[in-house]
C-alpha positions as CSV (number, residue, x, y, z in Angstrom):
1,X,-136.2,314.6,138.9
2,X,-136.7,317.3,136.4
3,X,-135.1,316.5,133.4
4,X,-133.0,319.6,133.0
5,X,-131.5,318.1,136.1
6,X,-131.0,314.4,135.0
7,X,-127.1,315.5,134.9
8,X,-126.7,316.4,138.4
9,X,-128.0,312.8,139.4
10,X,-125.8,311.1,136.4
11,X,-122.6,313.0,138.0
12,X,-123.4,311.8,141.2
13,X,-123.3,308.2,140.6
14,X,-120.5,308.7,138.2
15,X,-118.4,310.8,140.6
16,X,-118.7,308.2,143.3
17,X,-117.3,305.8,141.0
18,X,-114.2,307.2,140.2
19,X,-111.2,306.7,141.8
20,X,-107.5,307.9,141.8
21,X,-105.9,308.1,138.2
22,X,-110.0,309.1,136.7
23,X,-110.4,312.0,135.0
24,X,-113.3,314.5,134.6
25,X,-113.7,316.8,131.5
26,X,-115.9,319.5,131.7
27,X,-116.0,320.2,128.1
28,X,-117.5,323.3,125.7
29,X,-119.9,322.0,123.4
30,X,-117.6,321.2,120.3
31,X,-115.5,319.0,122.6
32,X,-114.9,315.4,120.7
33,X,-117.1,312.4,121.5
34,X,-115.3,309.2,122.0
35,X,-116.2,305.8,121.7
36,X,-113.5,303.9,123.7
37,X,-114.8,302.1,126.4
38,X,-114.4,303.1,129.9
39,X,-115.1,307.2,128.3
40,X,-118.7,307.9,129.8
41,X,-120.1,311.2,128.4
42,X,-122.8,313.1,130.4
43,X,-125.1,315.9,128.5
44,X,-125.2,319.0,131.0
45,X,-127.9,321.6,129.7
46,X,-125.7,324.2,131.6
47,X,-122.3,326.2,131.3
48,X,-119.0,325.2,131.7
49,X,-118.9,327.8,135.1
50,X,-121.9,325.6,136.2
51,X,-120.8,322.4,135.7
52,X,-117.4,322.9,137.5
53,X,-119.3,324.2,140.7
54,X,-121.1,321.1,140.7
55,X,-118.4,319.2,140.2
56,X,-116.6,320.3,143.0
57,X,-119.1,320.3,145.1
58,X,-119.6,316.4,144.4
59,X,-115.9,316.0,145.1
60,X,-115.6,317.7,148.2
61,X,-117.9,315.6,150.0
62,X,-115.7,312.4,149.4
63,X,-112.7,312.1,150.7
64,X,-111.1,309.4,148.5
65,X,-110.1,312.5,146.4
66,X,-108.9,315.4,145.3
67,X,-109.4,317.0,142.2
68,X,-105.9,318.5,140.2
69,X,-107.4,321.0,138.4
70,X,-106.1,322.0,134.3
71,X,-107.1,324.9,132.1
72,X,-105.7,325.1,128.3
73,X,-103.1,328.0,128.3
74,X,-104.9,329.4,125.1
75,X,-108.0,330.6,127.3
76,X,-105.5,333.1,129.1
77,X,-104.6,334.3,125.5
78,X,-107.8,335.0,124.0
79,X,-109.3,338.1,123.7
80,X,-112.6,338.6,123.6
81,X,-112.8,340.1,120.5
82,X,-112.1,336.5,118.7
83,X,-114.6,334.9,121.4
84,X,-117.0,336.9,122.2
85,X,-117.9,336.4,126.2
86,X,-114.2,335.0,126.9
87,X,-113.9,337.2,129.5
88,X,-117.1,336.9,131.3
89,X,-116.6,333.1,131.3
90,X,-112.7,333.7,132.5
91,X,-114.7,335.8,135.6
92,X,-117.2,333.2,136.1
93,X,-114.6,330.6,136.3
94,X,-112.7,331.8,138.9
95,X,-115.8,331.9,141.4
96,X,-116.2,327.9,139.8
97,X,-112.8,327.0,141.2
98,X,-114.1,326.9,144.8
99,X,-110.4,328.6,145.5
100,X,-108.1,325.5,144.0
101,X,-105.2,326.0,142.0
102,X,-105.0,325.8,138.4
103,X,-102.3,324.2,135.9
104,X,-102.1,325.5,132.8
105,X,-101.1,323.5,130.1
106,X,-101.8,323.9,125.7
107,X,-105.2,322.0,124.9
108,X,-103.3,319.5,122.8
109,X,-100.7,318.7,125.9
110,X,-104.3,318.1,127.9
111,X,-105.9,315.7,125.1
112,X,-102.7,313.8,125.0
113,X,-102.8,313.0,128.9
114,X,-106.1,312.5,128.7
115,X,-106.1,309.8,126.1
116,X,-103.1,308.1,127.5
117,X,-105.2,307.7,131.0
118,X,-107.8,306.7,129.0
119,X,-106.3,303.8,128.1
120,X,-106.5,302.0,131.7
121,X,-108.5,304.4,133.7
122,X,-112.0,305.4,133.4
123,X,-112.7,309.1,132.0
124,X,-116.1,311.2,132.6
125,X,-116.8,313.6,130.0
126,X,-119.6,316.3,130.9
127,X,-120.5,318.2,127.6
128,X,-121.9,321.6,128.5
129,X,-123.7,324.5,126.1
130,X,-120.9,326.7,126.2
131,X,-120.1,327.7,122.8
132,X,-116.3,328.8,123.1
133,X,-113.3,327.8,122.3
134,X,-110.7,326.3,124.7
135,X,-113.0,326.7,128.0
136,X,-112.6,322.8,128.8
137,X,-111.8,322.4,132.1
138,X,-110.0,319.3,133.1
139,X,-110.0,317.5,136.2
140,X,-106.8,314.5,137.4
141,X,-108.4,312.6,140.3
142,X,-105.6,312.4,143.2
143,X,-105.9,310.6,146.7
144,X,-107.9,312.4,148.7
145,X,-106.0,311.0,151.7
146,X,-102.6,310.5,150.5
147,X,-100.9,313.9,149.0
148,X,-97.5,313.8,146.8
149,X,-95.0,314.8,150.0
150,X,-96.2,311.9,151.9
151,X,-95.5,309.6,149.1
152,X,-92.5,311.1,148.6
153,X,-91.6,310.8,152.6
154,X,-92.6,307.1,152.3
155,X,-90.3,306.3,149.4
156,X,-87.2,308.0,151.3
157,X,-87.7,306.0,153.8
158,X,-88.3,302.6,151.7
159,X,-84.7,303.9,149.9
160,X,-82.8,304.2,153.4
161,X,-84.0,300.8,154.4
162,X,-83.1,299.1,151.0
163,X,-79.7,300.6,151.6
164,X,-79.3,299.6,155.1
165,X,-79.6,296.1,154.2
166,X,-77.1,296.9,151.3
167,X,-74.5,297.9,153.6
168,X,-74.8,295.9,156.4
169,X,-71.4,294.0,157.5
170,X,-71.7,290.3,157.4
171,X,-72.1,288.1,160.2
């Protein structure tokens, strides 16, 4: 494999190794390294835009999951000006998202989730080239099988058993 593709083959057998509750960052260059175990960090000699696509792409072929995907709110809010190319990498984004939603949420909100699922679940970190700030985009592994009104179906109906047997008359 070329090496300017190594990543692409590193994401792959990362990706299939994550599960529900694993995050993905795909992270501008001046994102922080970590040392904590169970943080894997993956050099990507590509954009942020790039990456995503890729990243998607892995995911969609699984069905163990689905990605929830997060973008700071502070790329909305800067203006190209500051950044220079902010807008261009908003555009590029949007074709990235292969049509998924987007949360928004500050950066700091984002770091603080992330480190608090770092401390049981695994984390993949792709650093990209992209040199601006805020253009992170991060990625909360759900079941790919299993979506949130199921579960919520499931514990209505675990509820209405437990209080059947609350209320039943004795014999």
């Amino acid at each position: 494999m070329h090496p300017e593709k190594a990543w692409v083959g590193a994401v792959d057998r990362q990706v299939g190794q994550l599960g529900y509750r694993n995050w993905i960052v795909i992270a501008e260059a001046s994102f922080p390294a970590h040392s904590r175990p169970g943080v894997r960090q993956i050099s990507a000699p590509v954009e942020v835009p790039e990456a995503l696509d890729y990243v998607l792409q892995s995911l969609e072929k699984t069905e163990n999951v689905r990605p929830q995907l997060y973008l700071t709110r502070e790329l909305r809010s800067m203006e190209n000006d500051f950044a220079p190319g902010i807008d261009t990498l908003r555009e590029r984004l949007k074709g990235s998202l292969h049509g998924h939603e987007t949360t928004e949420l500050d950066q700091q909100s984002l770091l603080t989730l992330l480190e608090d699922a770092g401390r049981s679940f695994d984390v993949l970190v792709i650093r990209t080239q992209t040199a601006l700030p805020y253009s992170s985009v991060f990625v909360e592994l759900r079941p790919g099988y299993w979506d949130e009104s199921s579960e919520s179906r499931l514990r209505d109906r675990i509820e209405q058993e437990r209080m059947q047997r609350l209320v039943r008359p004795f014999p």
